[in-house]
N, C-alpha and C positions, 0 to 999 in steps of 0.2 A: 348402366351409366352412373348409380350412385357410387359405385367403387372406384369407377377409373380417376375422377380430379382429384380422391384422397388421396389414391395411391399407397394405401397401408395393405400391409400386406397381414394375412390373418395371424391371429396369435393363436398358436396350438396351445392345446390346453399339457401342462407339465407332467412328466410322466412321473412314475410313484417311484424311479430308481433317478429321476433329476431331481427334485424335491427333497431336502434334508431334513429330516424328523425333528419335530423339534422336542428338545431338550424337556427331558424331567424335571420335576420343580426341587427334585433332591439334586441330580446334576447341576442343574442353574444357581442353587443355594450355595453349591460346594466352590463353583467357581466364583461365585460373586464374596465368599469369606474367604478364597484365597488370593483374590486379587486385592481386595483390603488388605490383608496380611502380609504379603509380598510389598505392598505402599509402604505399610508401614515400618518393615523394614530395612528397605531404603532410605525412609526417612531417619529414621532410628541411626542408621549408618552414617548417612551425613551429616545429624547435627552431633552426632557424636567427634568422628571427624574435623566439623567445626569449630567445635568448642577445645577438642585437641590443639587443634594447630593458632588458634586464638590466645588460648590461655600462655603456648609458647615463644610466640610471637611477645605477650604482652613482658615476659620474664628477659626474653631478648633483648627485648628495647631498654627494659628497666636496668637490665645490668650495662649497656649501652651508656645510658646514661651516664650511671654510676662511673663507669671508665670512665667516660667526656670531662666530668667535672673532676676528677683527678686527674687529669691531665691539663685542664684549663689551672689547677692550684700548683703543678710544676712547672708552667711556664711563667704563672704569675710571680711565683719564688726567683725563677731566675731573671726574671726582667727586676724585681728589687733589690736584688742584688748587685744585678747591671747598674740601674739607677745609684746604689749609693757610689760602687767606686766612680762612676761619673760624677758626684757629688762633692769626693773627695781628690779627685783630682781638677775641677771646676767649679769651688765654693758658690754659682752665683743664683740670684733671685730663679731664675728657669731651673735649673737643678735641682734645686728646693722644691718645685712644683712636681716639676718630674717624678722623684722619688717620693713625692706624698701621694701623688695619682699612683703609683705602683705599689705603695701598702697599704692604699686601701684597694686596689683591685686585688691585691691575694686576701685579704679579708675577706671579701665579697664572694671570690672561689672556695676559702673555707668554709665560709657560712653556707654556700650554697651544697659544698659535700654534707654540712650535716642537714640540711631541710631535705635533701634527696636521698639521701643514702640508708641506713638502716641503723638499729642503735646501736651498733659496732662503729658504725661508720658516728654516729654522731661525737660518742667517746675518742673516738681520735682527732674528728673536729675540734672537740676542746682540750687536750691533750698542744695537738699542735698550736692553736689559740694562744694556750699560756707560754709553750716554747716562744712564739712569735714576741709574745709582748717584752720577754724576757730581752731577744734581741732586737727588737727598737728600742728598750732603755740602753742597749750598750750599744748603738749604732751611735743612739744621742748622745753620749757619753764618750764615744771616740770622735764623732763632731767638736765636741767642745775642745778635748783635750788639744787638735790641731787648730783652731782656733786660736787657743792662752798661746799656742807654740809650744808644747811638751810632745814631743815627738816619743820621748820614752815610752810615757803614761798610754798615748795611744795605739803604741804598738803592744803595748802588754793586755791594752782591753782590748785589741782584735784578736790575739792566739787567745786569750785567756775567758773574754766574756762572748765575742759578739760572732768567732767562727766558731766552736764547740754548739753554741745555739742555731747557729745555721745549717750546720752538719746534720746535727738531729733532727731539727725541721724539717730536711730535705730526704733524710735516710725515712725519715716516720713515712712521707707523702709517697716516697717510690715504692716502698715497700706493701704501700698497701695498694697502690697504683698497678701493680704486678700482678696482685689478687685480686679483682677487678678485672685485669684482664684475661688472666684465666677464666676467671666465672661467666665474661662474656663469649668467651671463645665457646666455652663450656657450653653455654645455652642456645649459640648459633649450631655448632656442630649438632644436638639433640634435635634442632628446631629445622634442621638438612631432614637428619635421618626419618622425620615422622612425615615432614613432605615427600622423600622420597619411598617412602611407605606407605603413601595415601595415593600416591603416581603411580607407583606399583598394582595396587590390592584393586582399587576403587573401577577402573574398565574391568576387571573380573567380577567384581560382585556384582558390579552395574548389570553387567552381558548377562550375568546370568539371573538376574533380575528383570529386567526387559523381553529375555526368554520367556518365562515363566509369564510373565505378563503377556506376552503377545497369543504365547500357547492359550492362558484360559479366558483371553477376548475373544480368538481363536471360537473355543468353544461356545462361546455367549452369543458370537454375531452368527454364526452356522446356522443355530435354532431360530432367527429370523430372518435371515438374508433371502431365503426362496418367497416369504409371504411379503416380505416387503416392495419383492420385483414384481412379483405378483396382481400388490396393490395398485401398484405405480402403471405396471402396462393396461392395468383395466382402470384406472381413472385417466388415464390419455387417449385411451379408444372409445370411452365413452363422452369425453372432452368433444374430440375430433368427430366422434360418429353424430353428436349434438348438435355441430355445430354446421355439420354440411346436410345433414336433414334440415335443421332453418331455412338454409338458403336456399335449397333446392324446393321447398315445399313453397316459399315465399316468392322465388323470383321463376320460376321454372312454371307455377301453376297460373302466374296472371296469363303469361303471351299464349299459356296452352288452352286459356279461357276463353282468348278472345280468336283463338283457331279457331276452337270447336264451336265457338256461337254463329261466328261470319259464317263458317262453311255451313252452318245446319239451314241459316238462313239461305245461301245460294240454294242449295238442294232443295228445300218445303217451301221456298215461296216463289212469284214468278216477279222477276226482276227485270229492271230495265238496262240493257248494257253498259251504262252510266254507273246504274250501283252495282253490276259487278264488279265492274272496275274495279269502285270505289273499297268493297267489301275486299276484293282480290288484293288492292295495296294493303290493306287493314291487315289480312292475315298474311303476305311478306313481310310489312314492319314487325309482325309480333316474331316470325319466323328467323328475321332477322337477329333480333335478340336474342334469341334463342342460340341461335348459332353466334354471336356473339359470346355470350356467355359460355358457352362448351369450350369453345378457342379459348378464352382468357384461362381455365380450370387447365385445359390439357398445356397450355402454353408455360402456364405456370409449373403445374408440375413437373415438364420437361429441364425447364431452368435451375428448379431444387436440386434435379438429379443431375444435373451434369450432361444431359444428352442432346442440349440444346447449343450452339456456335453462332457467334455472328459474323458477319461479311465485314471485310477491310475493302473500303471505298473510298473516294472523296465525298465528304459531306458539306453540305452549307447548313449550320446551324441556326443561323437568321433567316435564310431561304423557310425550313422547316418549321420554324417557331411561327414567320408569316404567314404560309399560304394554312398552318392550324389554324391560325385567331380569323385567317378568311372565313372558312368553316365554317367555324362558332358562330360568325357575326349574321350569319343568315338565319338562325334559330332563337341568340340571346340579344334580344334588342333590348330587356331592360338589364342586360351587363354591357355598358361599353367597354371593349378591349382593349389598351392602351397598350404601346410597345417604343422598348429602348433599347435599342439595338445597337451594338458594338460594331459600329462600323468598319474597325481596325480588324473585326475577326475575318481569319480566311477560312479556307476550308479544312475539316479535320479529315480524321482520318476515322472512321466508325462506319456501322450499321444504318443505314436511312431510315429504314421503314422501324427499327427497336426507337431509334429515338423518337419517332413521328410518335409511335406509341407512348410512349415518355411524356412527352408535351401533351398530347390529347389526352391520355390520364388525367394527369396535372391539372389543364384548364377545364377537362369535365368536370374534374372536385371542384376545381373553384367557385363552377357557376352554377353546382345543384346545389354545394353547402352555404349560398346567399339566396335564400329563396325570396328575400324583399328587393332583390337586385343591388347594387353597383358595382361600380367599374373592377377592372380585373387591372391587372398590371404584369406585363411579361419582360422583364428585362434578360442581356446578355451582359457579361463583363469577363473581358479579357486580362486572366494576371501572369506573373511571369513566366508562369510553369503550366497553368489552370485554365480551362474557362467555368463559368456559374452561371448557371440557370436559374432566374428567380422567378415565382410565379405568387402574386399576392391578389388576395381577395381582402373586402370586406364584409366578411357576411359573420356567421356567429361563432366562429376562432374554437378553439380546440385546450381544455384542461390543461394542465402543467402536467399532470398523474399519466395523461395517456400520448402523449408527444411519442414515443417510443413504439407503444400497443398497437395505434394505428398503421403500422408496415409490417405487421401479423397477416399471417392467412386468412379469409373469413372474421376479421374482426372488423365492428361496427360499434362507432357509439350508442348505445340504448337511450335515448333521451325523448321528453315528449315532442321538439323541433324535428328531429332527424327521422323519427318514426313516420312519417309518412313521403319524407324522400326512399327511393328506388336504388340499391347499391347490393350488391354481391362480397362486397368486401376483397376483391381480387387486385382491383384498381393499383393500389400503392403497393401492396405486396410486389406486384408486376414491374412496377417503376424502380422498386430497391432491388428485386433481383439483376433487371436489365443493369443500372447503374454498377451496381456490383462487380459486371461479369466484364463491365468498358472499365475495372479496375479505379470506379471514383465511388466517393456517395453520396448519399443523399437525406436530407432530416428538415424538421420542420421548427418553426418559431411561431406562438399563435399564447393569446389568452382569449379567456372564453368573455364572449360577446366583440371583441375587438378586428376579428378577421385572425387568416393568416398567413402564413409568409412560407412557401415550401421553395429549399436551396436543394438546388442540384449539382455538385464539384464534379468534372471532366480533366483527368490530366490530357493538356495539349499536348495534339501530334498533330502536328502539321502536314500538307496531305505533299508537302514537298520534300520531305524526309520518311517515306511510305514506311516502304518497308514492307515483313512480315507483320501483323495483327491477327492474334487469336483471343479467342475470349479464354 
């Protein structure tokens, strides 16, 4: 009988051709310096790589630049130019403004090709500089000349001073504007090819890097993989075999105590029909439990496995929740049972007798785990899709740590309150399996001393849209 509610099946002991030898301390050495080694040469790769396509990246941009602001000093040149013959074809205050904002915005492009650009670049900054200054003296100089009215004077300072200086300002600024953009072109095209050399090469070195890597983990997890299954299936059989020995030594040796006592007493003494009776009920209640208890372990087990189905019926859930708490109220007169019942609910579509189990789980925790008594509280509530089962107690509530733990197999608080209540630990397991398998579920809310609050969620089916129901 101690086998069957486990239901573990035995573990054979691993044969010497499933078991994989484990690894030499020179094997194990070899592979843990070549998996370093294999690291580190992927890293190797890629900061190399990085610093490659960074350092190109940074030359790209800078020759970028470099074009930008020669290009920004050929537009400026031609917008001053715009501006003066606007000047001189519309002597007025605005034009004057105009063409001052336009020599000093190519000033500002010059100045800014020499603070960017390199000492080549800065030497033709001032190169063109003094060209510049050259032709705003003869711009000013042909200003005035139309001005006095000498049309001669100022047509000889345009051939002769103020276009030869703008020619050259302009030939200087395109000419290197062209080399610039070579250099950029130059450094984008480089800055393609080592991308596309790093897109190329880099899933090659990778793959076969990761290779190598996988091979000599490979080799590393081989030499512990059977001792670690090993570990693991003999700390879970000795977990499980611990823990149904407790319960079975615990709750299986009271009722068989008080068999063996009543019946010895029927047999050696001479009794009055009265106390046999009385003896005779004594050892069915224990007998009871007993068989209680076996039904809860086989029932649960069935459910784990899958080999357990429940009936598609009409159900009345407040029918079921009521005639439970009748029950109860014959036994717990210091817990009064309080119920709120969704009047709106109809009938589902479930299992009768899984949920009766449900409920009586439920309110049996409720009113062994308040051993000073009060009231219990069973409510229904009907939501769009849902219905909920609540069942609240006051008695001494339930950690934060173990909210979860308690819908385990055979698990039980260990505490000095709970130590002399009577529990199997099958209880709620039974409740989350059932809930599970009508496709809802089920959790609790509880701090320790405050009571606690177990929800039950049912997705509604209505028992007027039947139907098939399988678990």
């Amino acid at each position: 009988m101690a086998d069957r509610p486990t239901d573990q099946e035995p573990v054979t002991e691993p044969q010497a051709d499933q078991v994989p030898r484990e690894a030499s301390p020179l094997v194990t050495r070899a592979a843990s310096l070549g998996l370093a080694g294999v690291v580190v040469c992927l890293a190797a790769f890629s900061i190399l790589g990085a610093y490659r396509m960074q350092t190109q990246i940074a030359r790209a941009e800078q020759e970028q630049s470099r074009r930008a602001s020669y290009e920004s000093a050929i537009v400026a040149i031609r917008a001053e130019d715009s501006s003066v013959v606007e000047y001189l074809l519309d002597p007025s205050p605005e034009r004057r403004a105009a063409l001052g904002e336009a020599t000093n915005a190519l000033i500002d492009a010059i100045n800014a090709i020499e603070v960017h650009g390199s000492e080549a670049d800065s030497e033709l900054a001032k190169g063109v500089m003094s060209v510049h200054d050259k032709y705003v003296a003869a711009s000013t100089r042909l200003v005035d000349a139309i001005v006095i009215g000498d049309p001669a004077e100022a047509r000889r300072i345009e051939l002769v001073e103020a276009k030869p200086a703008f020619d050259a300002m302009r030939s200087q600024i395109d000419a290197a504007a062209n080399v610039r953009a070579t250099e950029a072109f130059s450094a984008f095209t480089e800055l393609q090819s080592t991308a596309r050399w790093i897109l190329i090469e880099s899933p090659v070195v990778f793959a076969i890097g990761f290779g190598l890597l996988f091979g000599l983990w490979r080799i590393l997890e081989q030499s512990h993989r059977a001792a670690r299954e090993t570990y693991r299936q003999i700390e879970q059989l000795s977990k499980l075999r611990s823990e149904f020995v407790s319960i079975v030594s615990h709750e299986f040796r009271t009722p068989l105590t008080g068999i063996q006592g009543f019946s010895e007493m029927m047999r050696d003494e001479n009794l009055t029909i009265p106390e046999m009776r009385e003896y005779a009920g004594d050892i069915n209640k224990d007998a009871r439990r007993l068989a209680r208890l076996i039904t809860d372990m086989l029932d649960l087990d069935r459910m784990e496995s899958g080999r357990m189905t429940l009936n598609s019926e009409p159900v009345d859930l407040n029918r079921i929740v009521a005639e439970t708490a009748a029950q109860f109220r014959l036994n717990a007169a210091d817990h009064p049972i309080e119920l709120d019942l969704d009047e709106g609910l109809r009938e589902l579509v479930g299992d009768s007798d899984r949920l009766t189990q449900v409920v009586t789980n439920l309110l049996s925790n409720a009113i062994k785990y308040s051993p000073t008594g009060g009231a219990v509280e069973l409510r229904t509530e009907r939501a769009e899709k849902t219905v909920t089962l609540t069942v609240t107690d006051h008695g001494m509530g339930i950690a934060a740590e173990h909210l979860e733990k308690i819908f385990d197999r055979y698990s039980r608080l260990e505490t000095t309150e709970t130590r002399a209540i009577q529990g199997t630990g099958l209880g709620l397991p039974i409740v989350r399996q059932i809930v599970q398998m009508c496709e809802g579920r089920v959790w609790a809310t509880s701090e320790s001393g405050r009571g606690s609050v177990f929800h039950v969620q049912l997705p509604l089916l209505e028992a007027t849209a039947q139907g098939t129901s399988a678990a």
